[in-house]
N, C-alpha and C positions, 0 to 999 in steps of 0.2 A: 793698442791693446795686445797684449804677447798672447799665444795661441793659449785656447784651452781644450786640454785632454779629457777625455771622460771616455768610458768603454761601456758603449753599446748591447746591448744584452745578447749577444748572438756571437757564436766565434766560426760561422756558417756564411755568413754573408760574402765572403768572397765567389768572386761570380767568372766563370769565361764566359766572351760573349755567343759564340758559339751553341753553349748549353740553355740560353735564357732563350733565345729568337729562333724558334722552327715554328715557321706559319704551316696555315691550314689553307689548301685552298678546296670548293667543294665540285672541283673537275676532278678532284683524285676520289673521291667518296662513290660508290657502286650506282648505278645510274640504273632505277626500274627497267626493266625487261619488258616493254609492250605484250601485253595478254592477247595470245588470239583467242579467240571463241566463236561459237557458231551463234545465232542470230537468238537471240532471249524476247521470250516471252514479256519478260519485265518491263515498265516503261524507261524510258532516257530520264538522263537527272535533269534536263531542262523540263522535263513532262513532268518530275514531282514539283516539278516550280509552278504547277499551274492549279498548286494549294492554294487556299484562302491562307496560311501563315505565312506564306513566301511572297506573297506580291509584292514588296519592297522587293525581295530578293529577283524577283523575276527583271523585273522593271531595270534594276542595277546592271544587272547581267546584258541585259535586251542596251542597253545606253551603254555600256562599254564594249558591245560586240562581240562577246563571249556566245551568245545563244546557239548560232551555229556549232559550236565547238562540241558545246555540251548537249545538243540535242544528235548529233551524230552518234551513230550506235556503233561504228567502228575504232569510237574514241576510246579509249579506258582515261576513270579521272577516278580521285579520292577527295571528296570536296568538304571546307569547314564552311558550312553551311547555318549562316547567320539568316533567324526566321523573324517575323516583324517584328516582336519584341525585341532582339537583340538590335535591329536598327533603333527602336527609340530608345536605347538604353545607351546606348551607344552618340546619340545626341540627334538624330538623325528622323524627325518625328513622321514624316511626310514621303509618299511617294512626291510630291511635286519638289521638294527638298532636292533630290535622287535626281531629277531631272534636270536641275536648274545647274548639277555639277558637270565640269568639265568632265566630257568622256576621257578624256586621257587618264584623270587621277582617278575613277571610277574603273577602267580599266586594271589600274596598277592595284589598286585595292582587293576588287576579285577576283585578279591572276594569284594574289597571294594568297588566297584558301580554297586554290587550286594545284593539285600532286598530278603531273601526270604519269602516265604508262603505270599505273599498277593499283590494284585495290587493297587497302590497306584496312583492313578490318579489327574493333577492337582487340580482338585477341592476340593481333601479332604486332602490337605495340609495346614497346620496351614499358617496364615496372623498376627499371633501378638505372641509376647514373652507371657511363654516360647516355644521354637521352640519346632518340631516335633524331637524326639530322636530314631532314628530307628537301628536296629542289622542290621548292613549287613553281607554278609556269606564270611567274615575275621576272623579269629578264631586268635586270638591273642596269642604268645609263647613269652614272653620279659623278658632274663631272669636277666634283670637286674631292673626291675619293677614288685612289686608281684601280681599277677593279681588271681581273683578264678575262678573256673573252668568252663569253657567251652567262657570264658570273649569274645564276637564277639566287635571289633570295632566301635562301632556308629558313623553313618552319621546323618548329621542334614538340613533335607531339608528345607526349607520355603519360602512363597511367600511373596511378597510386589510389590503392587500396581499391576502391571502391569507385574514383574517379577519371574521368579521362581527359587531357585538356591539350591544346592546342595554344603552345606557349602556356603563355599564364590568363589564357578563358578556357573555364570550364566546358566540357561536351555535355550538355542537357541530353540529347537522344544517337544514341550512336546506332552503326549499322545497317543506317536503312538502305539497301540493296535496291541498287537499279542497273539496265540492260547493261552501262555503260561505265559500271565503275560502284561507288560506293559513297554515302552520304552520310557526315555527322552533321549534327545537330547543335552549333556553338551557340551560348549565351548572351554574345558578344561580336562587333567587329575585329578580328584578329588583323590589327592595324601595320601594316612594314613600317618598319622604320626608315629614316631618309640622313641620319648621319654616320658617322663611325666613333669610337670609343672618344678617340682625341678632338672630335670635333665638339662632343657635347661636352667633357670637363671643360675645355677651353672655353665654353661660352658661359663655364655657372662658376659664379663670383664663390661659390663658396668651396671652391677646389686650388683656390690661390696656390698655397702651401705644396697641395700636388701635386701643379702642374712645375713649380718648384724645385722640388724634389727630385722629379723626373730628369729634368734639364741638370741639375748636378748629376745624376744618376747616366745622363748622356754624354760629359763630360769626357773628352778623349774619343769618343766614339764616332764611327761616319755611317751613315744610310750605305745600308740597312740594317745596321747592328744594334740599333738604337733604340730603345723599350719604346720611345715616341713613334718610331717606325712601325714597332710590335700593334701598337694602339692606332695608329692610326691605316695600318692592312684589311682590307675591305672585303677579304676574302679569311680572316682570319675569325677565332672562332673562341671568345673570353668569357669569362667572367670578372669582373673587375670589383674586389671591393675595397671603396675608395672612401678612404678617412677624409672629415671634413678639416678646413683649417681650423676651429676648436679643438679637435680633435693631435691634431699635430701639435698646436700653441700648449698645449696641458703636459701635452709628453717630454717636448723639448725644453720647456720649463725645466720641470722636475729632473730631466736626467742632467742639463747644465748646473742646474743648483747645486745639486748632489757630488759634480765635479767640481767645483766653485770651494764646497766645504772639504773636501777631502785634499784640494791643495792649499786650504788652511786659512781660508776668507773664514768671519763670521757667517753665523745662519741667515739676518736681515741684513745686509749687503748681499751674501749669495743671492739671495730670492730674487730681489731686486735688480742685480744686472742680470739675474737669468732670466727675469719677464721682459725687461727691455731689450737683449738679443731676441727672444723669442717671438716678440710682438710685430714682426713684419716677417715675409715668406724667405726675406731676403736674409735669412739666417741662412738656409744654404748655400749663399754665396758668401759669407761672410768669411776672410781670410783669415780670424782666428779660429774659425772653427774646422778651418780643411782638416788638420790631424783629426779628426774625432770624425767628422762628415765626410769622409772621403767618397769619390766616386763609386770605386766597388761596395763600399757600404752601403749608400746610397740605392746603389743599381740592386743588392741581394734583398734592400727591404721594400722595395716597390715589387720585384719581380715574386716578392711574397702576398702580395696583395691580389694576384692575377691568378687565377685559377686556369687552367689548362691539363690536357692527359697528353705527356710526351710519346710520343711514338718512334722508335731508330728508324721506320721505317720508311724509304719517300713513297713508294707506292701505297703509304695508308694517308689516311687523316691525320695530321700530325699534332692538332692539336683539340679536342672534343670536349669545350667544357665550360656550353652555355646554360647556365643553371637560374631557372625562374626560382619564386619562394617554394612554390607549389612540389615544386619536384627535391624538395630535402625533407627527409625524412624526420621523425618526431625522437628520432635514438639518433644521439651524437654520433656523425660520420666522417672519418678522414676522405679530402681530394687533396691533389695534388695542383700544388704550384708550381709556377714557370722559374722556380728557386730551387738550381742543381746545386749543392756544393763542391764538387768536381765529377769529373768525369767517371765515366762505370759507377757513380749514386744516383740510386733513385730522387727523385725530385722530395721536397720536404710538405709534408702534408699540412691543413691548416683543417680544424674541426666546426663543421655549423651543423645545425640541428632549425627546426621549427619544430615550436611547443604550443599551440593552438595559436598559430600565427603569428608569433611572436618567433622572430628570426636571428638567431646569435652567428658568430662564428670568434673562433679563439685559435692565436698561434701558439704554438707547442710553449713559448714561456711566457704566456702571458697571465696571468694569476688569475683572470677573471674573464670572461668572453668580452665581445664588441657587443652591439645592437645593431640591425640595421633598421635604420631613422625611417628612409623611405629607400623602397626596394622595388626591381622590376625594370628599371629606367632601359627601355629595349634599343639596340644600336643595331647597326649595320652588321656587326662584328662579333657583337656576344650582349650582354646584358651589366647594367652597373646595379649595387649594392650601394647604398650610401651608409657608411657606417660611424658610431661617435668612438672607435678606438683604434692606435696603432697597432699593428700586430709586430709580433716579434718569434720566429722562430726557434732560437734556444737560447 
């Protein structure tokens, strides 16, 4: 089959690689200041555990070896403090449950809605992207993601409106104040996650096309230049929202077809070889379609799917931009993607909103927003969006 042309909706997509791959790691991010203070009156947060609503929580904590920590008064802690109802909601009905788990994954659990050295009180929680990126005292070992050394897990607290949440669970009670630090009130287990971006499309059949894409997209390129290198940085800090292959099979349809008629096929043979190219992932690799797929095309339309906040700077966070549903706003908002079109431009914005939970995001030419299908999917690395639309930049 002789190549086919068709042109892209975007005349932005040229990428350096350069501009797309600046990781985040969170040894560069400002590290809590331990509080000194003199001796408080108030009890220790392991002594508020010794509520009738915490004895789950007591129990968890007393089994993973935490107790000491948090009953010491020269500790500071800021703790998402899951009270019994959030263990049975959370699937976890039973103190004998709690028991019967391996201290080690009980550990890594409650290290994670664990902040050390500083108290962190509602009011000095961020209210707008990008959110609040904090170490919690989860000390990360994954060894099948390369992480540098000493990597703690970040939680990402943040308020809106009228709520406070800890990732994407809600804080039922915030505030309560003790010797040793500070205690919310979470609705919920605020669970770590245990892969990274590339580890979990790779394992859902229904990111074929993606992962696809990506590999054209990586084309010519060597570690670490590689958007798959970007996704799969364990220190690194995304948003990913990630068209399903529906999603793709609709778009490359229509835009084949529509090249198909314009070099002067009928409309039903157009349609037709355009569903039959389109109908395997292996349309990006198909050599008639390199002119039209090219790898920088490729690479500029994934790296619009990744939400990130560039930074020139290496001593900052270079890239800030793990976004739950909870924390986008109900009024359309530009973020920035990992989509520079050259150098000295700002990165190319892509717009989502939540409108009573219902979560869109739309690129600068796309006629009409995405949906995200199912959202929240939390990584190692930042958070995926599953969405049913391509986006396209201009």
């Amino acid at each position: 089959m002789k190549p086919i042309m068709f042109t892209v909706k975007t005349k932005v997509l040229g990428l350096l690689a350069g501009t797309v791959l600046l990781f985040s790691c969170n040894k560069d991010l400002p590290v809590a200041t331990p509080i000194v203070t003199t001796p408080s009156s108030l009890p220790t947060i392991m002594t508020l555990l010794d509520g009738a609503n915490f004895s789950f929580l007591k129990a968890a904590v007393t089994r993973a070896g935490l107790n000491t920590a948090l009953a010491n008064a020269n500790n500071i802690y800021t703790v998402f403090a899951p009270d019994n109802a959030a263990f049975i909601a959370s699937g976890i009905p039973s103190i004998d449950v709690i028991n019967a788990l391996p201290a080690a994954q009980l550990n890594a659990i409650i290290s994670y809605h664990m902040v050390g050295g500083q108290s962190y009180y509602a009011a000095g929680i961020n209210d707008k992207f990008p959110n609040m990126y904090l170490q919690s005292t989860l000390l990360l070992q994954a060894p099948s993601a390369a992480l540098p050394p000493g990597y703690r897990m970040p939680i990402t607290p943040s308020r809106r409106a009228n709520t406070i949440w800890a990732n994407n669970i809600p804080i039922k009670q915030a505030d309560v104040a003790a010797g040793n630090g500070v205690v919310h009130v979470v609705a919920g287990l605020v669970m770590p996650p245990d892969s990274v971006i590339a580890q979990i499309i790779s394992r859902d059949p229904s990111y074929s096309y993606l992962l696809a894409a990506i590999a054209r997209a990586d084309s010519g390129y060597a570690a670490p230049n590689r958007l798959i290198d970007a996704l799969s940085n364990a220190a690194g800090n995304f948003t990913l929202m990630a068209p399903t292959d529906l999603a793709f099979q609709q778009t490359l349809t229509f835009m084949i077809t529509q090249a198909l008629i314009g070099q002067g096929m009928d409309a039903a043979t157009a349609q037709a070889t355009a569903t039959a190219l389109a109908s395997t992932p292996a349309v990006f690799s198909n050599p008639a379609l390199y002119g039209a797929l090219t790898a920088t095309t490729v690479r500029g339309l994934i790296a619009y799917h990744v939400i990130g906040r560039v930074s020139a700077s290496p001593t900052n966070s270079a890239l800030v931009g793990r976004i739950f549903s909870v924390n986008i706003s109900s009024t359309a908002s530009p973020v920035n993607t990992l989509l520079v079109p050259a150098p000295n431009v700002g990165p190319v914005p892509v717009i989502i909103q939540n409108t009573a939970g219902t979560v869109t995001v739309k690129g600068m030419a796309n006629p009409a927003a995405a949906t995200v299908t199912i959202g929240n999917k939390h990584a190692i690395n930042g958070v995926i969006h599953r969405i049913n639309g391509v986006l396209f930049p201009q």
